[in-house]
C-alpha positions as CSV (number, residue, x, y, z in Angstrom):
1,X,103.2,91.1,95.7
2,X,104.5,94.8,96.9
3,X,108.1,95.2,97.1
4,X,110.8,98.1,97.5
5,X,112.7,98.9,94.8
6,X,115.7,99.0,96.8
7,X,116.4,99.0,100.6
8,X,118.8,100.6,102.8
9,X,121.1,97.3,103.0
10,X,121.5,97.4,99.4
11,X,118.9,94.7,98.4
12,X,116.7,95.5,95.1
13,X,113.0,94.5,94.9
14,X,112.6,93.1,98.2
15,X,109.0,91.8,98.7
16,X,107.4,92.9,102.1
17,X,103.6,92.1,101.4
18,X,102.1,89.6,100.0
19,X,98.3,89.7,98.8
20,X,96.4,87.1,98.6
21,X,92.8,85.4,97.6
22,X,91.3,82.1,98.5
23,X,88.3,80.5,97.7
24,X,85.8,77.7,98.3
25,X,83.1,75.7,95.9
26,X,80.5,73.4,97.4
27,X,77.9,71.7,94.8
28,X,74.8,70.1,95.7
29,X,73.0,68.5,92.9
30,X,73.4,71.0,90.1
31,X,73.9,74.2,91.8
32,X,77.2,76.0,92.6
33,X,77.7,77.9,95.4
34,X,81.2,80.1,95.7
35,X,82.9,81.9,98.8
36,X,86.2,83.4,98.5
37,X,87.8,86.0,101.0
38,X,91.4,87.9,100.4
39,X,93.9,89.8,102.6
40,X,97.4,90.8,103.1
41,X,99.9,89.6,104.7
42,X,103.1,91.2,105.7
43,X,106.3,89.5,105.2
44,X,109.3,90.2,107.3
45,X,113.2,92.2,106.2
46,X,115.3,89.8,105.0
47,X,119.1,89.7,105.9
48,X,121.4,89.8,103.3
49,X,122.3,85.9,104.1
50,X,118.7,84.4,103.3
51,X,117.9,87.0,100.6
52,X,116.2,85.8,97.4
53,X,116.5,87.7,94.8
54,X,113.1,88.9,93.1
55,X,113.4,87.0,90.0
56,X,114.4,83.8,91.3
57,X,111.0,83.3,93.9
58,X,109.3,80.7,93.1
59,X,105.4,79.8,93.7
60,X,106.4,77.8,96.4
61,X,108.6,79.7,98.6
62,X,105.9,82.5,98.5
63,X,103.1,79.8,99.1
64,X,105.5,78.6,102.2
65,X,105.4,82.6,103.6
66,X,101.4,82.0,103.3
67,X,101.3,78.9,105.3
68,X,103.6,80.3,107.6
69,X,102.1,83.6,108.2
70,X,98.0,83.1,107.7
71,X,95.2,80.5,109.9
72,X,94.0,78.6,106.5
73,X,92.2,76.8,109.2
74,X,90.3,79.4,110.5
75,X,89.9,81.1,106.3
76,X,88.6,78.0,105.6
77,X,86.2,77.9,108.6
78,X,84.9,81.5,107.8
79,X,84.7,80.2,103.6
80,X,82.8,77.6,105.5
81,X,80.0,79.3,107.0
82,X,79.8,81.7,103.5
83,X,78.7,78.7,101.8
84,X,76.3,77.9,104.6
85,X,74.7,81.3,104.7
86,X,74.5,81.0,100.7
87,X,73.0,77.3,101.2
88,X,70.5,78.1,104.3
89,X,70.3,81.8,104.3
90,X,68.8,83.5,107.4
91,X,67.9,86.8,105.9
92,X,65.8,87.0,102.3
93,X,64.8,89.6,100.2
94,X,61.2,89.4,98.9
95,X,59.4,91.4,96.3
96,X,57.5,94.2,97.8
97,X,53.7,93.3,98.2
98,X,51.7,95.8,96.4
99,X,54.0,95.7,93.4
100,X,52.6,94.0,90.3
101,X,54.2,91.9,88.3
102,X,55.1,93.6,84.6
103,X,52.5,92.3,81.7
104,X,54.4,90.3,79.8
105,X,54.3,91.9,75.9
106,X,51.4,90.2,73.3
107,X,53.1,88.5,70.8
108,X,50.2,88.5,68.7
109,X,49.7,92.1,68.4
């Protein structure tokens, strides 16, 4: 989280971004495949009245800012189609043609 030290209404450390990560695991038989995607999000002045002192934030009340502010829906859907890509990909890269393989070193010499 980014905060300001102090504000001009006299509040200390108030938080007004939160960054963020989320990620996504699908496994099919024995292999892993991993998507995650991150952002910040903005959170808004708070009055003197619902203030919560830096400190005393827990995971929860920042987690409820997240679900307020962000479409997990749509992150989801996009972590979604990463995992797609990575299981089906549409674009490959192949080793180039004329290049030869390195000889692998005799042991027995």
């Amino acid at each position: 989280m980014e905060e300001y030290p102090t504000t001009p209404d006299g509040l200390d450390d108030v938080v007004f971004v939160v960054n963020w990560r989320r990620n996504a695991v699908e496994q099919i038989d024995d292999k892993l495949y991993t998507a995650d995607t991150f952002g910040r999000l903005p959170v808004p002045a708070p009055s003197p009245e619902d203030f919560t002192p830096y400190p005393d934030l827990t995971f929860e009340q920042v987690c409820g800012w997240l679900e307020a502010g962000l479409d997990t829906a749509e992150i989801d859907a996009g972590l979604a189609a990463q995992i797609e890509k990575l299981i089906n990909p549409t674009v490959v890269s192949l080793p180039l043609p004329w290049a030869t393989p390195p000889t692998p070193p005799n042991p027995e010499i």
